[in-house]
C-alpha positions in Angstrom: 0.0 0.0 0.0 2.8 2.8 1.2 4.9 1.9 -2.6 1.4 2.6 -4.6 1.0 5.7 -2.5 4.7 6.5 -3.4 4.0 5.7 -6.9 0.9 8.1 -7.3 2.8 10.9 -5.4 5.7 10.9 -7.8 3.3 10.8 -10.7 1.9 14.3 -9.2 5.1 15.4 -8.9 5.8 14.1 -12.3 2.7 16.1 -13.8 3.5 19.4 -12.1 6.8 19.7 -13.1 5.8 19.0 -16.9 4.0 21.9 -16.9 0.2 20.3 -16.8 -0.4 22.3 -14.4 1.6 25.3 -15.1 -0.9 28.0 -14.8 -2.6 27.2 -11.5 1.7 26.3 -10.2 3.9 29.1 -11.8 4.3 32.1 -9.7 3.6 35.9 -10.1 7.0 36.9 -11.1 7.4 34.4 -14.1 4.2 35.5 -15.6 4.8 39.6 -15.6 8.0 38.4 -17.4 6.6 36.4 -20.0 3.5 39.1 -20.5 6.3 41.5 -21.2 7.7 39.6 -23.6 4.3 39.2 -25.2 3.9 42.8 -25.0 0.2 42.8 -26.0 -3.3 41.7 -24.5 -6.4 41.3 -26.4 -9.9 41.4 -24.6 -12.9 40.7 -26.2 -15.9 41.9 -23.1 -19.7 42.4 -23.5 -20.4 44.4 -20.1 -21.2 48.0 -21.1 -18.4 50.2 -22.7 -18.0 52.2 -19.8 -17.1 49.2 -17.7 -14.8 47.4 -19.9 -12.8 50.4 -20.7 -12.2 51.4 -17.4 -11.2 47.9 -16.2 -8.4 47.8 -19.5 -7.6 51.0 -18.8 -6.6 50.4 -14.7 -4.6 47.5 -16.6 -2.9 49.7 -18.7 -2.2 51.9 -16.1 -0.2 49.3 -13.6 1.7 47.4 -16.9 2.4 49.8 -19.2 4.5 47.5 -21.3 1.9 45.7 -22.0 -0.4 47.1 -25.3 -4.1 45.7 -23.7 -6.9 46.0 -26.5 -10.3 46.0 -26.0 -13.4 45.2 -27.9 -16.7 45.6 -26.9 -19.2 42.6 -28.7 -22.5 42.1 -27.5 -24.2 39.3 -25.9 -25.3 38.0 -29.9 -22.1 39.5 -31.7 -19.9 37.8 -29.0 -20.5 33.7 -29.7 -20.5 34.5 -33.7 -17.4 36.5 -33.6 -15.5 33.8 -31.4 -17.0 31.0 -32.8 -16.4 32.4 -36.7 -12.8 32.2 -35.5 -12.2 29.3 -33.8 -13.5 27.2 -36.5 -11.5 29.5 -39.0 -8.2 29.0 -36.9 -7.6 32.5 -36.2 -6.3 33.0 -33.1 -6.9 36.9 -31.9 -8.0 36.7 -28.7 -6.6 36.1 -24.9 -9.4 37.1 -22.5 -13.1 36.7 -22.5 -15.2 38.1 -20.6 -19.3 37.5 -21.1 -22.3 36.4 -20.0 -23.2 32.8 -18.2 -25.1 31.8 -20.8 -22.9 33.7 -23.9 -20.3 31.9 -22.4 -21.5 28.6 -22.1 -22.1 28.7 -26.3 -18.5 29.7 -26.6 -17.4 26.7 -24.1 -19.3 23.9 -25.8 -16.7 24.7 -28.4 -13.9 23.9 -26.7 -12.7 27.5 -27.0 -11.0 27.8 -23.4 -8.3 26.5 -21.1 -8.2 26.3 -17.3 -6.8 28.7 -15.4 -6.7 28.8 -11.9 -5.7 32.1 -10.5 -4.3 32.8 -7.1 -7.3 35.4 -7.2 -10.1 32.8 -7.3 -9.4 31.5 -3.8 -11.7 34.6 -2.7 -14.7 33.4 -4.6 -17.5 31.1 -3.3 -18.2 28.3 -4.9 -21.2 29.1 -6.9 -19.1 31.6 -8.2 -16.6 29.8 -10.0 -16.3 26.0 -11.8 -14.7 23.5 -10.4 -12.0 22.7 -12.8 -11.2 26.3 -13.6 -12.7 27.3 -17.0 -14.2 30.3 -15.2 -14.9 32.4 -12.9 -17.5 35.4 -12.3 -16.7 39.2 -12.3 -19.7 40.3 -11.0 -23.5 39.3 -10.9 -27.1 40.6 -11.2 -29.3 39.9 -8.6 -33.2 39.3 -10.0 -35.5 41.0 -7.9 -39.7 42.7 -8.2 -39.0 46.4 -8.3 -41.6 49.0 -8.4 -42.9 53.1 -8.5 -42.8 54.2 -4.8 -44.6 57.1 -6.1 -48.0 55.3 -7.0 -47.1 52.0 -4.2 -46.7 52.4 -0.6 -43.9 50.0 0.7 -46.6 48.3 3.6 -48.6 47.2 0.0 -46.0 46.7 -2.3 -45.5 42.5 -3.1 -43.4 40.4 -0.8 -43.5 37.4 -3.1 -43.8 36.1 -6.3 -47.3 35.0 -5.7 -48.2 38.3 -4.5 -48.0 39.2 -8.5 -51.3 37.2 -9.2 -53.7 38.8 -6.5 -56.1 40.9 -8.9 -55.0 44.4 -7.5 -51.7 44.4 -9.9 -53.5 43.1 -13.4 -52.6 45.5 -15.9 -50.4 47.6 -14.1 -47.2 45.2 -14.5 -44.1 45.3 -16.9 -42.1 42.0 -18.3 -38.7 42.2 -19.6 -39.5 39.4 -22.8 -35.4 40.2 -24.3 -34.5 36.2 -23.9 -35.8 33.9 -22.0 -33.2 33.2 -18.9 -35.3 34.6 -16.4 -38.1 32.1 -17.4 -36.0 29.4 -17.4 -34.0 30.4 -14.2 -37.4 30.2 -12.3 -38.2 26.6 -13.4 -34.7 25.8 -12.4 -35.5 26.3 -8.8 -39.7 25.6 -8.4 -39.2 22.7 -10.5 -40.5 22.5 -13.9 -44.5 21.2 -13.1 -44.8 24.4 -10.6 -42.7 27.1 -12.5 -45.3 26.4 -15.7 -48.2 26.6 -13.0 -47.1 29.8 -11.7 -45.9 31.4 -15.4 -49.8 30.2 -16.9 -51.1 32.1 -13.8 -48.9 35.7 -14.5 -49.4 35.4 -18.0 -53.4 36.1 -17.3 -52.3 39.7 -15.3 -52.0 41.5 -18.7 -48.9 42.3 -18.4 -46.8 44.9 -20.5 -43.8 43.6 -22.3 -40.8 45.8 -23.1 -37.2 44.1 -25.1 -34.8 45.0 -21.9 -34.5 45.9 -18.2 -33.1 49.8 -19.6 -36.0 50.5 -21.3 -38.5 48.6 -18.7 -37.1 51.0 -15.8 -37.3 54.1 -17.7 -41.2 53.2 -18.5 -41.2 52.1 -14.7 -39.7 55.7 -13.5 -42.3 57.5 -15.7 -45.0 56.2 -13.6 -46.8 54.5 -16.3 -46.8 51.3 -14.6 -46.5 49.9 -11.2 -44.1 47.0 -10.8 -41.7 45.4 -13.2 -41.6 42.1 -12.7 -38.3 41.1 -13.4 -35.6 44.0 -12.9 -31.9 43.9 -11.9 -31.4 44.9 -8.3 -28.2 47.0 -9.6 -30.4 48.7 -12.3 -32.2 50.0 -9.3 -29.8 50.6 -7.2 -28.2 53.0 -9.8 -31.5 54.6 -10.9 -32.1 55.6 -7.2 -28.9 57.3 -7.3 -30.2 59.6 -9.9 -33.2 60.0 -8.5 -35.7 57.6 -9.6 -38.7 56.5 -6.9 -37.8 52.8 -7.4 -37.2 49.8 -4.9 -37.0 46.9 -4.9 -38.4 43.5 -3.3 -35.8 39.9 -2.9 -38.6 37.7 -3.5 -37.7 34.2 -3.1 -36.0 32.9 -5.3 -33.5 35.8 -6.1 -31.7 34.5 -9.3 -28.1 35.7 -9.9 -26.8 35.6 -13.3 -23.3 35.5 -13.1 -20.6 37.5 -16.1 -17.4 35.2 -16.3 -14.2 36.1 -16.7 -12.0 33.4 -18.6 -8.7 32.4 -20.7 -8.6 31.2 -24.3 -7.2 28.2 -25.4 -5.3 29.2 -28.3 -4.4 32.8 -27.0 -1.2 34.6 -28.8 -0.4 36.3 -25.6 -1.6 33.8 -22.5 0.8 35.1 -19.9 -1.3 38.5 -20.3 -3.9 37.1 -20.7 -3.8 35.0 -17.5 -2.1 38.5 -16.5 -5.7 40.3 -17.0 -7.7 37.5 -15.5 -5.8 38.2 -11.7 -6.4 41.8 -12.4 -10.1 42.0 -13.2 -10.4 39.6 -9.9 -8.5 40.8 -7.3 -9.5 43.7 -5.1 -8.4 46.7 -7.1 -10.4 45.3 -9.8 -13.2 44.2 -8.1 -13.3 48.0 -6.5 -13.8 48.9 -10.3 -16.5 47.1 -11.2 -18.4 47.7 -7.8 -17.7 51.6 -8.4 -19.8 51.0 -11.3 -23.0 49.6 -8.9 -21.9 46.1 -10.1 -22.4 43.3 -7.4 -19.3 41.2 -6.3 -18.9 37.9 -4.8 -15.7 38.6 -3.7 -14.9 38.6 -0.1 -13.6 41.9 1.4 -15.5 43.9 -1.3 -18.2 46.7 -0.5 -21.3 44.2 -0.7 -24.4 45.4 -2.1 -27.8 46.1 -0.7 -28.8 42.5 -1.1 -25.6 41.2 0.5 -25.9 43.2 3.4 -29.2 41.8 4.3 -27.8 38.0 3.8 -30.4 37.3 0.7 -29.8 33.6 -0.7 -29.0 33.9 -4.3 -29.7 31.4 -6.9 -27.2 31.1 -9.3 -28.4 30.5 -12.4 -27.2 27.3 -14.1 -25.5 28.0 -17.4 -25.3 24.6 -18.8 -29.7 25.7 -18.8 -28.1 27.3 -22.2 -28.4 24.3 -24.4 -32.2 24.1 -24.1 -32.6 28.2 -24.5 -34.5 27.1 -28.2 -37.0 25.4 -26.1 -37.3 27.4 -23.2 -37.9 30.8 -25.4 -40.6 28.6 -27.7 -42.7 28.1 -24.5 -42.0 31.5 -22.7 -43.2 33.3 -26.0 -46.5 31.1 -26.3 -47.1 31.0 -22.5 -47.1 34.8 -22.4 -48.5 35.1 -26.0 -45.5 37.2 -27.3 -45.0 37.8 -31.1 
């Protein structure tokens, strides 16, 4: 028994120094010097503008040798621009940073490599993969928002159920743009009550608008009451400027997470792997949440939710590769064109 323990321990030790596990083992020091020697970093991020240049530019800032590029894609441009490459064998690319279920399309491709940064070690669980393809950068919490101009907090909802008393027919919005939300919700109820309870809302009349922007700026006016399925950031940040929004953590509070990872063929993977510490670590992470974005991170400002201990329900990504069927029945359920 003690030689096959020996055995398997010198096979690690075999493995490691081969280099399979060079990312996760080689230390800060060798990776600045090979990024140098790269000299360029190429990002490809969805998150707003705003964001994403402010995070490349902090990079910028602490290694200047190093030429960091960025290029804002959207959630659709992003899987056809890296997928139109991969299967072309052109090889731009070192970091990617998109959406859970974005990048889940891009993964089921084979497009990325592990990397397990230092930085991940601050991360829960549900806020990185286990054999470190990814990990998230921040996270939107679901929650009911609604006018406090035209509802009084004592009446406002305190659950999803609340949503189906008669009062609120025809006074609530929908954000219809993709079906996650949907198919987040049957993720936790189960799928037998989660089509009970969307059959149900789908009789309150609701209004639908094509995103969460446009659905709180209708919400603001006071043209409706409640939006049913709002950001908690999105009213976080509209309360800064002004807006009579809040917001109820109905159970379950889903958390779509935006991931941060490494390509598999990247031209410059010492800055790329470079970036990914970066956007995690504190100073990043203090970027982001000066932005209103929501961090897992420990030791970062948490947000409202945080602070009051809310359960979040990460939404599972791998939910992507049913997304054709999921958006069939949300858009028949709620009888959208």
């Amino acid at each position: 028994m003690a030689r096959c323990l020996t055995t398997g321990m010198v096979a690690v030790v075999v493995l490691l120094l081969s280099g399979v596990f060079a990312p996760a083992a080689e230390d800060r020091d060798a990776i600045v010097a090979k990024a140098k020697e790269e000299k360029t970093l190429v990002v490809y991020n969805s998150m707003e503008l705003i964001d994403a240049s402010a995070l490349v530019e902090a990079f910028k800032k602490k290694y200047p040798y190093i030429d960091a590029k960025l290029f804002r894609l959207g959630g659709t441009q992003m899987p056809v621009r890296v997928l139109q490459e991969h299967r072309a064998g052109v090889h731009l690319v070192d970091a990617i940073q998109a959406g859970d279920f974005v990048f889940y399309e891009i993964a089921r491709a084979d497009v990325f490599q592990p990397y397990d940064s230092p930085e991940r070690r601050a991360y829960p669980d549900d806020f990185k993969d286990k054999d470190g393809l990814w990990t998230s950068t921040s996270h939107n919490a679901g929650v009911i928002s609604y006018n406090s101009n035209l509802v009084k907090s004592e009446d406002a909802p305190k659950s999803y159920d609340d949503l189906l008393t008669p009062k609120w027919k025809g006074k609530m919005l929908l954000d219809i743009n993709g079906p996650e939300w949907y198919a987040g919700m049957l993720q936790v109820l189960g799928r037998e009550k989660g089509l009970q309870y969307m059959k149900s809302l789908a009789k309150q009349d609701l209004n639908f608008r094509q995103s969460k922007v446009l659905a709180n700026q209708v919400l603001t006016s006071g043209e409706f009451n409640l939006l049913v399925n709002n950001y908690e950031h999105l009213v976080q940040t509209a309360k800064k400027k002004g807006a009579p929004l809040e917001s109820v953590a109905a159970y379950p509070v889903l958390s779509r997470v935006h991931t941060i990872a490494l390509a598999r063929s990247a031209p410059h993977p010492n800055a790329g792997r470079l970036y990914i510490d970066f956007v995690l670590s504190e100073e990043g992470q203090r970027i982001l949440r000066g932005f209103g974005r929501s961090s897992s991170r420990k030791g970062i400002e948490p947000d409202e939710l945080q602070k009051k201990g809310v359960k979040l329900y990460v939404t599972d990504m791998s939910l992507a590769k049913d997304l054709g069927l999921m958006d069939k029945e949300f858009k028949e359920i709620f009888g959208i064109k």
